[in-house]
LOLO-168875 format. One record per residue (C-alpha): residue number from 1; residue in one letter; x, y, z. Coordinates in pm, 1 decimal, padded with zeros to 6 digits. Layout:
! LOLO-168875
> seq | type | c1 | c2 | c3
> NUM | a | X | Y | Z
...
END
This chain:
! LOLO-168875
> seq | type | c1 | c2 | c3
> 1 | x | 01507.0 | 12002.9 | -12939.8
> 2 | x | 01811.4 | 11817.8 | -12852.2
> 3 | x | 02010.6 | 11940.7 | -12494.1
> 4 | x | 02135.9 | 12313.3 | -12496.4
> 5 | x | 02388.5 | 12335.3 | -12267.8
> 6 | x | 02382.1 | 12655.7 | -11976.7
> 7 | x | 02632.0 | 12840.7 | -11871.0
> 8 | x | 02840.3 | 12690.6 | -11595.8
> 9 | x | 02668.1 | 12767.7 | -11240.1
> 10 | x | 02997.0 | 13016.0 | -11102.9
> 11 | x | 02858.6 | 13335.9 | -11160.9
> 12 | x | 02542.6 | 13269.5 | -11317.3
> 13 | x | 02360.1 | 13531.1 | -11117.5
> 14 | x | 02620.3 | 13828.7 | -11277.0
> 15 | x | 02559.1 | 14029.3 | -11572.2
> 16 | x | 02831.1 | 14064.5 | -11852.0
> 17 | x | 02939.6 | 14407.9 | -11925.4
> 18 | x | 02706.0 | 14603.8 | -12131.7
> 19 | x | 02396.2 | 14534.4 | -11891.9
> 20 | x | 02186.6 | 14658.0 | -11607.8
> 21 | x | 01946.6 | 14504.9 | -11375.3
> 22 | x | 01662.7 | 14753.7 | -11360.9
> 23 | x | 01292.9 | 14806.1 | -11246.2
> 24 | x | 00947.1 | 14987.9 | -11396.4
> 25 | x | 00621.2 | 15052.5 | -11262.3
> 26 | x | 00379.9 | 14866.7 | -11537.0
> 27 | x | 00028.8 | 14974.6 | -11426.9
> 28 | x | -00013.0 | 14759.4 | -11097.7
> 29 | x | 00284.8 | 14592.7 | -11110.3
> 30 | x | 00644.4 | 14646.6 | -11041.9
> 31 | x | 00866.1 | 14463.9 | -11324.6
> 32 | x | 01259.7 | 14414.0 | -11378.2
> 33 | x | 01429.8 | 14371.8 | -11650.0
> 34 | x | 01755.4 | 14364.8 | -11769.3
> 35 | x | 01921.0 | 14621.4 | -12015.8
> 36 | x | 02205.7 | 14559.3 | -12235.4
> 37 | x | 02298.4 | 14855.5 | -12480.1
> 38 | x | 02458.0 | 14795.0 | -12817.4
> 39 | x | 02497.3 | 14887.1 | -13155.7
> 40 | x | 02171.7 | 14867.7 | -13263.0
> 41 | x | 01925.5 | 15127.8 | -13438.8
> 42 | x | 01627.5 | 15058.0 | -13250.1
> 43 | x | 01504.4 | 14931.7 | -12917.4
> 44 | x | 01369.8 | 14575.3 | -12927.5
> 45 | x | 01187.1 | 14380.7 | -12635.5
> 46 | x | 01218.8 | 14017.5 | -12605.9
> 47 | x | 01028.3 | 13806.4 | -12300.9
> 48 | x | 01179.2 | 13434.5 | -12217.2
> 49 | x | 01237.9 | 13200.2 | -11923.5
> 50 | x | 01486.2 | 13501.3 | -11801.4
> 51 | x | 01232.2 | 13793.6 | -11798.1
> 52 | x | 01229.0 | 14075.9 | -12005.9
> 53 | x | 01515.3 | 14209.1 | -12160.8
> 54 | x | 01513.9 | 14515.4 | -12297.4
> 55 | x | 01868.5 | 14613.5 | -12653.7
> 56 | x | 01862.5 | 14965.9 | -12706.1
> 57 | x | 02077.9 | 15196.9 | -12878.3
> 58 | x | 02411.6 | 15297.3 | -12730.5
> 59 | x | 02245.2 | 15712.0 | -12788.6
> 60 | x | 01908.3 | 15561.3 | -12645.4
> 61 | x | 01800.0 | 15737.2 | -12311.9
> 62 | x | 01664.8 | 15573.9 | -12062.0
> 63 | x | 01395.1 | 15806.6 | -12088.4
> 64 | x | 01340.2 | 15640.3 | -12457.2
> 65 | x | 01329.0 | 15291.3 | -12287.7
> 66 | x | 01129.2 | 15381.7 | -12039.7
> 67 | x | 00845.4 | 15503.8 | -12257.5
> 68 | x | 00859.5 | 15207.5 | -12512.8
> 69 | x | 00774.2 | 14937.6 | -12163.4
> 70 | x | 00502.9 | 15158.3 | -12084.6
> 71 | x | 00359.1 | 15186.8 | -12437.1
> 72 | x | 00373.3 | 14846.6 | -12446.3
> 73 | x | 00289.2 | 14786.5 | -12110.7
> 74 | x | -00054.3 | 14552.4 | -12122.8
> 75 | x | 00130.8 | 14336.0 | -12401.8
> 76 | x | 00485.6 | 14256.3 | -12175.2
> 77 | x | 00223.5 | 14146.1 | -11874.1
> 78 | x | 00058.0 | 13935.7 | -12049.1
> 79 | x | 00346.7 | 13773.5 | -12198.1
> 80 | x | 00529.1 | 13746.9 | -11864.1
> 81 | x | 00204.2 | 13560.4 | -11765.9
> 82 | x | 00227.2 | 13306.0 | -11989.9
> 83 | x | 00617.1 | 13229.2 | -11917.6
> 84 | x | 00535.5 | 13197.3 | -11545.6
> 85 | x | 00323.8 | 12916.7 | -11636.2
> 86 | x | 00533.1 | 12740.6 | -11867.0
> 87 | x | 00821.0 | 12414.4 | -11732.4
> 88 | x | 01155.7 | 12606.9 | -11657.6
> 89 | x | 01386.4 | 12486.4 | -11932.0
> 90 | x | 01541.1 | 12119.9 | -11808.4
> 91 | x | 01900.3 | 12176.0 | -11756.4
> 92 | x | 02085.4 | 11806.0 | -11795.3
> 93 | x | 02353.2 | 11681.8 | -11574.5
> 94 | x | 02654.6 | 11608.0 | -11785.8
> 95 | x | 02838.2 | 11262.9 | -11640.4
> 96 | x | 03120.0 | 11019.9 | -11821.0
> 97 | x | 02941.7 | 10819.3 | -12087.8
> 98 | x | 02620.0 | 11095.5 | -12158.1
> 99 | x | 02473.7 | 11044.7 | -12531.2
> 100 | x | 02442.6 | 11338.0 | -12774.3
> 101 | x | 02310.4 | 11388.6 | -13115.7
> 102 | x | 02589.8 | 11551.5 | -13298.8
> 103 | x | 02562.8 | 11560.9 | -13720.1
> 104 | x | 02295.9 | 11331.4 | -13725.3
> 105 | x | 02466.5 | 11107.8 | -13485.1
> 106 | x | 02514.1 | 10945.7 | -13168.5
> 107 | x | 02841.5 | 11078.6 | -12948.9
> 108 | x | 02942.1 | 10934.5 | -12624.7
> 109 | x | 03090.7 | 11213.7 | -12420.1
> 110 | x | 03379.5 | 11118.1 | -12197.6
> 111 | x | 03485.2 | 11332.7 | -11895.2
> 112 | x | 03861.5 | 11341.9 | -11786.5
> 113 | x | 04117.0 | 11560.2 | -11560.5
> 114 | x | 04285.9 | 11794.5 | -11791.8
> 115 | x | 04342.6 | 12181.3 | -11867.9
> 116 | x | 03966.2 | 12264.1 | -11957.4
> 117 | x | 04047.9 | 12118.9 | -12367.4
> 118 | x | 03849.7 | 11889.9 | -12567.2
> 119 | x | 03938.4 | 11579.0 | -12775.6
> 120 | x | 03730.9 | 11469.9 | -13086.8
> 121 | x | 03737.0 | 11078.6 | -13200.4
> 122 | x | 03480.7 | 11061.8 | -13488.2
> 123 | x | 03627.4 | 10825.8 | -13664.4
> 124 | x | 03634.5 | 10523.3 | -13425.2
> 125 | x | 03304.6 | 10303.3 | -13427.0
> 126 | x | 03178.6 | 10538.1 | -13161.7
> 127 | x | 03191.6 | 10853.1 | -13204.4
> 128 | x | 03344.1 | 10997.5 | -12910.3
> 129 | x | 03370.0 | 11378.8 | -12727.1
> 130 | x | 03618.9 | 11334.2 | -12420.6
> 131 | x | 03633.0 | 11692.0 | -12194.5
> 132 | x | 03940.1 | 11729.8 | -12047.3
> 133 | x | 03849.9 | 11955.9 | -11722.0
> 134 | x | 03988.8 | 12087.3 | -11483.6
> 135 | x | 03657.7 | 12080.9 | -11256.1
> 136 | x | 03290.1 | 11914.0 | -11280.7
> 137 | x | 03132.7 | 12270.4 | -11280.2
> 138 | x | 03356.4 | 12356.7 | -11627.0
> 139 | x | 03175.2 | 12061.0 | -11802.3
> 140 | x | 02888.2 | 12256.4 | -11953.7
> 141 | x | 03146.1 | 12602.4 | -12068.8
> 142 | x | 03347.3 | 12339.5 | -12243.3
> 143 | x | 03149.9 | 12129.9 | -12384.9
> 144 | x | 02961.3 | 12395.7 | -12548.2
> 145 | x | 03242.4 | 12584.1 | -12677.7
> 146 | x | 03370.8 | 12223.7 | -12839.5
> 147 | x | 03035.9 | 12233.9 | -13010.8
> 148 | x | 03039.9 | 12589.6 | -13147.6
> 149 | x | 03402.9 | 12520.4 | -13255.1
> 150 | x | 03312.7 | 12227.5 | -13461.0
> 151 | x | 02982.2 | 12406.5 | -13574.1
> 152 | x | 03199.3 | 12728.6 | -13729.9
> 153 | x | 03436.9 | 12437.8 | -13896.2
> 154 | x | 03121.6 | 12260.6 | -14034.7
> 155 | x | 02945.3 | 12558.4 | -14156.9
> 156 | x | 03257.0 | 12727.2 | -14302.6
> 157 | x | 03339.4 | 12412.7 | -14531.0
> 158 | x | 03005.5 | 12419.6 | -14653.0
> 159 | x | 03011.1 | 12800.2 | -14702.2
> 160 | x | 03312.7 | 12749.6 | -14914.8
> 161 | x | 03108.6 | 12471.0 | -15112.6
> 162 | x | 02850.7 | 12686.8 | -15250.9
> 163 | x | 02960.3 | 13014.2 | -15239.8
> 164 | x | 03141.0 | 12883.8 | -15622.3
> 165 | x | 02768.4 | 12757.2 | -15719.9
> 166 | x | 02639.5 | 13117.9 | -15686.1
> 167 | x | 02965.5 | 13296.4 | -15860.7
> 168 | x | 03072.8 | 13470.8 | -15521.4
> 169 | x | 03345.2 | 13481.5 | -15213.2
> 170 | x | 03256.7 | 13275.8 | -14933.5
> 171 | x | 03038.8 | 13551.3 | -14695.7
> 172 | x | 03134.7 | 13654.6 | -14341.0
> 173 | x | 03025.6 | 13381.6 | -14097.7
> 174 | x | 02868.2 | 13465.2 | -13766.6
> 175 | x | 02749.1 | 13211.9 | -13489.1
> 176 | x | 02388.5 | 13287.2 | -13363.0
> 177 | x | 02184.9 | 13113.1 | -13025.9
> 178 | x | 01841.9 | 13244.6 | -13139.1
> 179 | x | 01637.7 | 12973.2 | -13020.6
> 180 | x | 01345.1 | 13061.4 | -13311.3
> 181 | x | 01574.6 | 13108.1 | -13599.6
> 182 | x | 01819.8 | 12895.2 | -13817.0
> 183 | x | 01981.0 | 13136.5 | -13990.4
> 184 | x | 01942.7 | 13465.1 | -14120.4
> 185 | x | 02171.6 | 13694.0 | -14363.2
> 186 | x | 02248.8 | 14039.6 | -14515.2
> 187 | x | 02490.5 | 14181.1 | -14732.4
> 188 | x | 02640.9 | 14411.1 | -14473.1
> 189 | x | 02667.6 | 14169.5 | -14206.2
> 190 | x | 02717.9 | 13838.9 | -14365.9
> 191 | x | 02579.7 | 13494.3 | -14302.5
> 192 | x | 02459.5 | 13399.0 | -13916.0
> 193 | x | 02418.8 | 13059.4 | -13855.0
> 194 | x | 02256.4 | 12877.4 | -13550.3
> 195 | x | 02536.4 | 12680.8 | -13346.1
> 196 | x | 02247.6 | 12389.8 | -13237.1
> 197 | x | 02268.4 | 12332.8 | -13640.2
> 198 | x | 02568.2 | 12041.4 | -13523.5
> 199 | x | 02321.7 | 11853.0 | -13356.4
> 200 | x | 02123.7 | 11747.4 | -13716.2
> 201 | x | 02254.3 | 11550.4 | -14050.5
> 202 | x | 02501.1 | 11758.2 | -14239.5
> 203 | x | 02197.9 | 11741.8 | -14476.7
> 204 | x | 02019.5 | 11976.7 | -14305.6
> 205 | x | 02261.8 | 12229.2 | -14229.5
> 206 | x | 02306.1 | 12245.5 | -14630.1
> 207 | x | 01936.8 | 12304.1 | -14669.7
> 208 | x | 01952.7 | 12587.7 | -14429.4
> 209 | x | 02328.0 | 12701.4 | -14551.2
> 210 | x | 02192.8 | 12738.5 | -14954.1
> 211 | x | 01889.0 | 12912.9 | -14896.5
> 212 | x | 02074.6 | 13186.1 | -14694.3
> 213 | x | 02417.4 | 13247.6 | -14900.3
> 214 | x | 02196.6 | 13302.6 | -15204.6
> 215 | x | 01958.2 | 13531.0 | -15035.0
> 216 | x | 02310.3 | 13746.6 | -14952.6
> 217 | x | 02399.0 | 13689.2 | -15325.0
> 218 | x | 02081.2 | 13839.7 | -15438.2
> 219 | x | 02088.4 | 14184.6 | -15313.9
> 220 | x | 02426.9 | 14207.6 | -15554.8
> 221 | x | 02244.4 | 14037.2 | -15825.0
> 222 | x | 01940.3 | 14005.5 | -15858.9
> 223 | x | 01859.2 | 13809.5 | -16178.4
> 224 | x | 02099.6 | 13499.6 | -16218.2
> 225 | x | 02153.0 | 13410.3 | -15875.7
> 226 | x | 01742.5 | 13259.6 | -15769.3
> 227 | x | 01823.2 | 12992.6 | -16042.1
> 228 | x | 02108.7 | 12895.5 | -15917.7
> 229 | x | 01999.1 | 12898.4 | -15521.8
> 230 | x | 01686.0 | 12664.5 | -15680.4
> 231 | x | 01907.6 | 12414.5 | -15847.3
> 232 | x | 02120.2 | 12367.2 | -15534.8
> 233 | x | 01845.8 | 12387.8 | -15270.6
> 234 | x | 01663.9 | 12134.7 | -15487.5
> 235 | x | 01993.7 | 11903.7 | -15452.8
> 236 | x | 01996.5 | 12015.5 | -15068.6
> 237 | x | 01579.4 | 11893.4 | -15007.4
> 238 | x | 01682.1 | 11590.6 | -15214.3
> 239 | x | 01966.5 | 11486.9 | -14938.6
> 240 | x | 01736.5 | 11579.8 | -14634.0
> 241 | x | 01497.0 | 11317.3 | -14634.6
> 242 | x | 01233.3 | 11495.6 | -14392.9
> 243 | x | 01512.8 | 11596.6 | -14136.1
> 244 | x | 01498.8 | 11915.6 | -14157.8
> 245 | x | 01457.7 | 12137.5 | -13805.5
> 246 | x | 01148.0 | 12358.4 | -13773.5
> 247 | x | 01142.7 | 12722.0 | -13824.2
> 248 | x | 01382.3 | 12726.0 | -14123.7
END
């Protein structure tokens, strides 16, 4: 997996709004986790290199929370276990002349004194990135919001490709940092689409793209649209030549 760039270390240790550092008594052991509230219908546990984190309804008590960690008690040990034991996540220093894979290719990024903007040069024989900040520490905010600014522009021209293929409007486009999914879609919430997509061949990001506008064109019709996912995914595996990322 190529870089993903953290959140710059000023305030890393503070919670945005919406969440709460709290504790429960698991069995023998005392374990915190954060919770973030949202509009969501269910509760939903996930365990990473952070901890446990606990999305619940904005209605939820925290009664209701409370009892799903303890029904689930042995299983959020156990997983906890296994993160403790894993590498912590490598977190790469970002200096004038670092090398990135972005669309399938190499870009030099170039660090300058400026007002915290970005300048893209793809056209020159190197690809370039050059960060215009206004500190060291605002390297990794900016150059990750350069790269989920060019993914949106990437992903909404291809969008607006296929959605004519399939005999619909363009769906609405959402960014997404799952880091187990590629993509995923619904008619009620449109098309969301993993940023870290801009780091592969625009190849790929079509054979993820296809697959996922006509799965939102199905549930309006049911019949015609399969055939004509097939015929452009089929041009899409064609283009990919092996590239494509895992868990698509």
């Amino acid at each position: 997996m190529p870089w993903l760039p953290e959140a710059a270390s000023s305030g890393e240790h503070s919670l945005p709004a919406g969440e709460t550092a709290r504790t429960i008594e698991l069995g023998e052991r005392t374990v915190a986790y954060v919770l973030r509230r949202a509009s969501r219908r269910t509760i939903g546990l996930t365990i990473d290199h952070r901890g446990l984190r606990v999305g619940a309804p904005r209605r939820a008590s925290l009664r209701d929370v409370e009892t799903m960690l303890q029904r689930h008690g042995e299983w959020i040990g156990e997983k906890l276990d296994e993160w403790s034991t894993r590498r912590a996540p490598e977190t790469l220093s970002i200096s004038d002349g670092l090398q990135l894979p972005v669309l399938g290719r190499p870009l030099r990024i170039r660090l300058a004194i400026g007002a915290n903007r970005c300048v893209w040069n793809l056209q020159a024989g190197e690809p370039t990135l050059t960060l215009c900040l206004r500190a060291p520490t605002e390297a990794p905010r900016v150059l990750e919001k350069a790269l989920r600014e060019k993914a949106r522009e990437l992903f909404a021209e291809r969008l607006a490709h296929y959605a004519p293929l399939l005999a619909v409007a363009p769906p609405r486009l959402s960014l997404s940092s799952a880091r187990t999914r590629w993509g995923s879609c619904s008619l009620r919430s449109g098309i969301h689409l993993n940023w870290r997509l801009i780091y592969f061949p625009p190849a790929v990001t079509d054979y993820v793209v296809t697959p996922k506008t006509g799965t939102t064109c199905l549930e309006i019709e049911t019949r015609r649209v399969p055939r004509v996912s097939g015929r452009a995914r089929t041009a899409c595996t064609r283009r990919c030549t092996g590239c494509t990322p895992r868990g698509t």
